[in-house]
N, C-alpha and C positions, 0 to 999 in steps of 0.2 A: 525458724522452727522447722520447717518444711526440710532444710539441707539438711538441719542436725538430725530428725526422725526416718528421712532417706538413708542417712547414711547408718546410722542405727539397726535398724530394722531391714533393711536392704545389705548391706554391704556388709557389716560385722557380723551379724545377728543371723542371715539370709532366714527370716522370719516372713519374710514377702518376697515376691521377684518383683524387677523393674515395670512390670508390666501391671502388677495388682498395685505397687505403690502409684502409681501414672493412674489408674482406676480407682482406686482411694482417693488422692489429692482431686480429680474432675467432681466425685461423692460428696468428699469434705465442704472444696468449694462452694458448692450449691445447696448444702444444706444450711440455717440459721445458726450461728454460732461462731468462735474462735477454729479456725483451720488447723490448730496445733490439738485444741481438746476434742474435736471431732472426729480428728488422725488414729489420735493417741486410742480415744476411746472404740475405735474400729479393729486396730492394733489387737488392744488388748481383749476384744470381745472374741476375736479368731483365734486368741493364743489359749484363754479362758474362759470364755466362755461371760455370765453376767459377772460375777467377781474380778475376774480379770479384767473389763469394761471400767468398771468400779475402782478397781486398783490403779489403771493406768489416767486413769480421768483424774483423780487424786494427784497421782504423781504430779502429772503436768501442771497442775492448778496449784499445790501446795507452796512450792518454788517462787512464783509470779507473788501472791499473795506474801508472805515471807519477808521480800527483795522490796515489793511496794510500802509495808509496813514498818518495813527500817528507812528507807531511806526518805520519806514522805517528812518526817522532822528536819532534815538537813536537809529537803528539798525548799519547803518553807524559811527557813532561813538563812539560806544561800545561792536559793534560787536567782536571785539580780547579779551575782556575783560574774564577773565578766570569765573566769576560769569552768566554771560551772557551765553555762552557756555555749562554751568553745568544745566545753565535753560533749556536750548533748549535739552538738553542729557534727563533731566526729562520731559519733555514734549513729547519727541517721543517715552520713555518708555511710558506713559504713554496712548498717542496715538494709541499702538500696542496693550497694554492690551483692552482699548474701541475696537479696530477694532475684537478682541478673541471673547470678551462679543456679538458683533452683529453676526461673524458668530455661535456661541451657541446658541444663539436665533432663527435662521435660521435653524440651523442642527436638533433641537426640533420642527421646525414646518413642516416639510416636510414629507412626506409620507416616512415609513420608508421599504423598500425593497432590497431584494439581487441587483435587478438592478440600484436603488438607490445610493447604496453602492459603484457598480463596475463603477458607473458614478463620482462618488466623488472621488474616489482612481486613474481613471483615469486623469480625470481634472487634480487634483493635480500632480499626479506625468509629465505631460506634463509643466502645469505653472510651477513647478521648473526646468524641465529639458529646458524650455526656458528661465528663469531665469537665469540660471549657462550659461547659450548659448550652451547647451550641442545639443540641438534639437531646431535651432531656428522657434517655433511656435506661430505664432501670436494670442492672444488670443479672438481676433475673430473667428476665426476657432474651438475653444476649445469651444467658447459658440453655434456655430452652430451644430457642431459635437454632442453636448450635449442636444440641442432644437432636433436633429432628433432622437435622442436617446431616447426621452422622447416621442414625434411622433410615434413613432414605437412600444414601451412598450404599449402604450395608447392603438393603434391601436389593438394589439395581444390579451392585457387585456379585451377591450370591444366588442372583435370578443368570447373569452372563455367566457364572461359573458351571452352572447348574445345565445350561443351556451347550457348553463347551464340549462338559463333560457326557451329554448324552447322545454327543454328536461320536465320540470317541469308540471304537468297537468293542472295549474290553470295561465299559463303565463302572462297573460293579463295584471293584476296589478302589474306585475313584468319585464314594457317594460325597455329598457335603452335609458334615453334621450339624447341625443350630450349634450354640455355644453350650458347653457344658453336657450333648449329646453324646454315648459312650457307642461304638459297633453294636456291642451287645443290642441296647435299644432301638436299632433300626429294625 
């Protein structure tokens, strides 16, 4: 879901840039629910506001429901069927390859740093080692522990920038704004 609302909303649509959908998906992620109606309903809440939320949450939902409610009868009585089986075996390959495609997509749009890096190699290595139940970590914690990681880089980074720039003899035109800070507001 994630490639198909990327490419949607990003690519056809340019209804988000790479950088709000990368900010959306980290959002969706971490909040309680389906990452597709989370999206969707983000999507549509920036395009329209609560009806647009409303609309787009629908959308997504309606389809799923629809697809589960026809095919749950011939799931039932064909489910043992050895063809049936082989579909759904190709299907979840298939599934895993789409889910590769979207974190590639993710791992090219992010800022690329050593701390970056040792945030990624961590995550993972903790979600597998919760995985195996080697280390049961609940992967909340993993995205917290990761938002303050990224908090704290931010914080260091626009303390040394800040610190650069005042060393500079023309600093003025070279303030650093918080995110979403306009000149005007300085």
């Amino acid at each position: 879901m994630i490639a198909l609302i990327e490419r949607e909303v990003v690519e056809k649509r340019a209804w988000l840039t790479h950088k709000e959908m990368l900010d959306l998906i980290a959002i969706a992620e971490s909040t309680p629910g389906v990452i597709a109606l989370n999206t969707a309903t983000y999507v549509g809440a920036k395009l329209g506001g609560f009806w647009g939320s409303l609309a787009c949450s629908i959308a997504v939902i309606l389809p799923s429901v629809i697809i589960i409610m026809a095919i749950t009868p011939v799931l039932q009585k064909f489910g043992t069927n050895k063809y049936v089986q082989w579909a759904f075996w190709g299907i979840r390959s298939a599934i895993a390859a789409l889910i590769l495609n979207a974190v590639w997509k993710l791992f090219r749009s992010i800022e690329k740093s050593v701390v970056s890096y040792i945030v990624m190699a961590v995550s993972f290595a903790l979600a597998l080692l919760s995985v195996f139940k080697i280390i049961p970590v609940d992967i909340v914690f993993i995205l917290l522990a990761s938002a303050l990681s990224g908090i704290v880089y931010g914080f260091f980074k626009r303390k040394k920038q800040a610190k650069n720039t005042a060393a500079e003899p023309s600093s003025s035109k070279h303030q650093i704004s918080a995110p979403g800070e306009k000149e005007a507001d300085k």
